[in-house]
C-alpha angles and dihedrals in degrees: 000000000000104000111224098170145001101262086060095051099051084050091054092051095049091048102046091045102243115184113230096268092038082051086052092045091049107043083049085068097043103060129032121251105250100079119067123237087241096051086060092050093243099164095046093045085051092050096052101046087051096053095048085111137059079256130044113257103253098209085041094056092042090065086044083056095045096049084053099044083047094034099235085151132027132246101248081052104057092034083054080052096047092040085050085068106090093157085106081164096079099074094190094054084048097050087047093055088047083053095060104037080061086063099074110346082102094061108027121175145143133203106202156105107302093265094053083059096051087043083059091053095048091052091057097053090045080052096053098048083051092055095046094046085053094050086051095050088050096042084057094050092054086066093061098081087216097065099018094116095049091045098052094052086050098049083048091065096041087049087045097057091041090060091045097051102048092032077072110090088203094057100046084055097058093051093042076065096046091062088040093057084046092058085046099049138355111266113251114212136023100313122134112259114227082249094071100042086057088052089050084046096059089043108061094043079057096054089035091063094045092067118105094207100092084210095058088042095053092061083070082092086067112075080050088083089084097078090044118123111209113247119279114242100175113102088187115088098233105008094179091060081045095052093043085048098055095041091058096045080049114054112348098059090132100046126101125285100225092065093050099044090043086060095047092046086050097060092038087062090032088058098023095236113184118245093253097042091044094057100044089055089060089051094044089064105043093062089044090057084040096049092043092045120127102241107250128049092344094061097044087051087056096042084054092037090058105027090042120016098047112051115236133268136203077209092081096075093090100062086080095155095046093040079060100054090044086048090059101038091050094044087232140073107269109185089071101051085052083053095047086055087053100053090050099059097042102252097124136033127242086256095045090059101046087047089057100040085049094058097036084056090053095052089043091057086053096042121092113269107300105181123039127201095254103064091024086104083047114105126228119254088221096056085048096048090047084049096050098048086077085036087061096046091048091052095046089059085049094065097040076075123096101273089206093059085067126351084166097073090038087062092049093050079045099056090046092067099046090062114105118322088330085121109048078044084065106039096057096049086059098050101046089050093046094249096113088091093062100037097055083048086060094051090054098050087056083049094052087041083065089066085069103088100145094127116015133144131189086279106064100030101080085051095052083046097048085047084063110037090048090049085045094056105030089053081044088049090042088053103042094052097029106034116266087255086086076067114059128095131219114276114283132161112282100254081061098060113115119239100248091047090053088045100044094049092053117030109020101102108227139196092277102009115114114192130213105231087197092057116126091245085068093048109069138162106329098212088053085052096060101040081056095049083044096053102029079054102044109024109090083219144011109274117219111194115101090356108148093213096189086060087042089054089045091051113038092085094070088042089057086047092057099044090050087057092048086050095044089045094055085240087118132044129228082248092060090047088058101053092041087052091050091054099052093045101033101071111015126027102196092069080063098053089046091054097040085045087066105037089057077064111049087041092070092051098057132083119259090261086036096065108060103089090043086051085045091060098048098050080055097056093045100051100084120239119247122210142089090264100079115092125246134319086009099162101037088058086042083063093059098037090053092043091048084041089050090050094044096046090040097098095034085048095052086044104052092034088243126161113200103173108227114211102263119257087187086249142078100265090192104030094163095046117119104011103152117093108234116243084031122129113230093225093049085047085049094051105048100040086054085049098052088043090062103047087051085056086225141065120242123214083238086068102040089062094052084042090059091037081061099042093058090039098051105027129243092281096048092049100037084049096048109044088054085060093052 
């Protein structure tokens, strides 16, 4: 029989007795593959060919519930189908459609274009008219003493599936949109308006309290779900000001202002949140990111995030008990530093502030201890990142001089901001007032200044030398804490391409970049390579005059390959390896980030009896050298070069099950490194963190990291798809 419709088709296969997979194979060859089964109406053709009878046809329905198990047809289409029967007096068809709604309405979803989704909404509300219309035929009938019993089982199941169906949050949201697209534009097609749900509403709590049975009238609480909110379980006022707020502070602390400000100000309009309460959320959340704050660089980034990036707010006085617990984590009274900034720009009177400091006064005598004997001589980092912003600006304007009128006093500004935590401060404060950009550009035009050694003596050699070793590992430091995007440059020709951008896009090993040791940036001049392993081998120490550090750094890799041959090889000693070691490390650091750089490569490449003597090498070249021959400010830029080696060995270390011991900066130098729990399933982690999440009512900064751990290892789709689902 020649198939000219698909009428005809579902006919054939109910008289010639098709099972369910026989009937899909079937209709596949029957019709050609650019039109959609829902564009041909499959699932209501198949609906009205089943209730034809006072009863469904059974073979008939079990192709409907096939198409829906293999979705052939989607589920708006087949709930427009259900909510089209409006013959509520044949109890079995009925059954049947209640059957099948069972089947999906309890995990609705749709993966389409917008309007599909819309389509999908639509569907629902036309669905749940449908279901309400049928409760009322049936309230009506249980009044008829002839069919009281019958009516009554099947009001049950309507009432049943009413209270299903709305007891879902997710469908109630959907709904919620439905009657929101209908405000916006009329609704083509056959879909309920809101208008008669309502009506259908109103019907059946009328026929519900005219029954006489107190049980039945009880359900007529039920159509009232639809006006249920789901419970909040946000502790937190505005939690969405609160989560815009933390991811910012998180991992955007060098972006702009405006788009940040023009987010915050959409959902203030989007939830109506009034000016002071606006403004106490955001703050909210910046001493909850302060308090919760790793020590070390994370917590500098939040100081400057709060005390710099966000402008201040008298607002801000009322958050006594969290005031209390930032107070005591930053060692100063912050409040009134917020208060002093205000003054400065002009935001708050001079009787407005006293007004504030006084009160603030009065809630810290009554608050626990908050500073001990032992930290009382430390100074906050607040007060120190409002003291570095100016600093920053001041430097910025040093290296705008001329570097060859005198290379001398730039070192001496230099090595000033390699003591103690001077660097991360101002980094931070750079960062936070958008001024990180141009400070790691100036760094890289002093390291491009170190390829000039015309002419050039003993004595300004080791100058020239320090100048690029401290650029090298300030713009390695930048990009490892703030994203080597702070780094690049606009686009400009190849040959214009300074020397740390080509090197750091090649051959800095990064959180999910894998390099190629192999790689031809690895693989320089061959001639320049073996004066280096000559001189590196046979020099009792690393000489400085007319070195062109930049071609020392390129080809050091393939140095460090030669010599691990010789050692392999036997052709070396452990000895020689120390001495060669000693020279790359002991002048000039950056020789030492460059081979290890590379040896972080190769080692991934070997095979686990392969890697010991490469490890070994790196844990060499980690260890400082101690001694008076080294140049200046040796151990301060032995600080940063162990902190830049301990993020670049982190993932080859975990692999190989490796321990190098750093030198300690008294502080976790990756304190967000390694957060997911091993044998753990991605989607389980994301689960339950979201979960947690929610039942806290706020984001931490600890989950917004796993959540972007999640979001590179499982791919937009994966992660957007599962956390609805959550």
């Amino acid at each position: 029989m020649k198939v000219v419709n698909l009428k005809q088709a579902i006919l054939q296969a109910w008289k010639e007795r098709w099972s369910d997979y026989q009937w899909a194979i079937n209709m596949k060859r029957f019709f050609p593959r650019g039109a959609t089964w829902d564009i041909l109406n499959l699932a209501e053709a198949l609906l009205e060919q089943a209730m034809i009878g006072p009863s469904p046809n059974p073979l008939i329905l079990s192709y409907l519930k096939y198409a829906i198990s293999s979705q052939m047809v989607s589920y708006s289409t087949v709930l427009m189908a259900i909510s089209k029967f409006d013959d509520f007096s044949r109890d079995l068809c009925v059954q049947s459609l209640l059957e099948i709604m069972d089947m999906f309405c309890d995990r609705l979803s749709c993966h389409g274009r917008a309007e599909e989704c819309i389509g999908l909404c639509r569907a629902l509300m036309s669905a749940l008219n449908w279901l309400l219309r049928c409760a009322a035929f049936y309230a009506e009938k249980v009044k008829e003493m002839l069919e009281q019993v019958a009516a009554e089982g099947q009001m049950k199941m309507c009432l049943e599936r009413l209270e299903k169906m709305l007891g879902s949050t997710k469908n109630r949201a959907l709904i919620h949109i439905a009657q929101l697209e209908e405000t916006c534009t009329s609704l083509p097609g056959p879909s309920a308006s809101w208008n008669t749900v309502e009506q259908s509403l109103l019907k059946l709590e009328e026929s519900l309290n005219g029954l006489s049975n107190s049980t039945l009238r009880s359900q007529g609480g039920i159509p009232t779900m639809l006006s249920v909110r789901s419970e909040q379980l946000n502790k937190t006022g505005f939690p969405t000001v609160h989560a815009v707020v933390l991811l910012e502070g998180t991992m955007n602390l060098t972006g702009e202002i405006q788009p940040l400000v023009e987010q915050l100000m959409m959902v203030k309009r989007m939830q109506r949140i009034p000016s002071p309460l606006f403004m106490l959320e955001i703050w909210k959340a910046c001493f909850v990111g302060l308090i919760e704050s790793p020590e070390g660089t994370e917590e500098l980034k939040w100081t400057a995030f709060t005390f710099l990036k966000v402008g201040p707010s008298s607002t801000v006085s009322s958050l006594t008990p969290l005031l209390d617990k930032a107070d005591q984590r930053c060692n100063c009274n912050c409040m009134s530093l917020l208060l002093q900034e205000c003054s400065k720009q002009g935001l708050l009177s001079e009787a407005n502030m006293t007004n504030l400091t006084d009160k603030r006064k009065a809630d810290r005598e009554d608050a626990p201890q908050l500073q001990s004997a032992e930290n009382a001589n430390i100074q906050p980092n607040p007060r120190l990142i409002l003291r570095a912003e100016p600093t920053v600006t001041n430097i910025l304007k040093t290296m705008d001089a001329d570097h060859s009128k005198s290379p001398e006093g730039l070192l001496g500004v230099l090595g000033h901001m390699l003591s103690g935590k001077s660097l991360d401060l101002l980094l931070a404060a750079a960062a936070a007032t958008g001024k990180l950009k141009s400070f790691a550009w100036k760094f890289i035009k002093l390291n491009e200044f170190t390829k000039h050694i015309s002419t050039e003596n003993s004595k300004s050699a080791p100058v020239r030398a320090l100048l690029f070793d401290i650029s090298f590992l300030m713009l390695c430091h930048v990009a490892q804490t703030y994203g080597s995007e702070v780094i690049l440059s606009e686009s400009r020709p190849a040959d214009e391409v300074p020397f740390f951008e080509t090197w750091m896009l090649t051959c800095m090993p990064e959180e999910g970049k894998i390099l190629n040791p192999d790689h031809p940036c690895f693989r320089p001049d061959s001639t320049k390579v073996e004066s280096l392993v000559a001189l590196l081998n046979n020099s009792s120490e690393m000489k400085l005059v007319q070195i062109n550090w930049h071609e020392v750094c390129l080809s050091i890799s393939a140095a460090i390959l030669e010599i691990l041959n010789a050692w392999e090889n036997s052709v070396l000693t452990f000895e020689s390896i120390q001495k060669i070691t000693d020279n790359i490390k002991g002048k000039v650091c950056s020789m030492a980030v460059c081979a290890v750089a590379w040896l972080v490569a190769h080692v991934r490449m070997l095979g686990l009896d392969e890697r010991e003597k490469s490890l070994q090498m790196i844990r060499q070249l980690a260890t400082p050298l101690y001694g008076d021959n080294t140049l200046q400010f040796y151990n301060e830029r032995v600080v940063i070069m162990s902190s830049i080696l301990e993020h670049m060995c982190a993932d080859v270390l975990q692999q190989t099950a490796t321990q190098i011991k750093f030198p300690s900066t008294g502080m976790d130098t990756i304190p967000y490194w390694n957060l997911l729990p091993p044998k753990k399933p991605i989607k389980e982690v994301l689960t339950s963190v979201f979960t947690k999440v929610l039942e806290k009512g706020w984001v931490d900064s600890r989950s917004i990291h796993i959540f972007d751990t999640l979001l590179h290892m499982g791919g937009v789709y994966w992660f957007c798809n599962n956390l609805v689902k959550v």
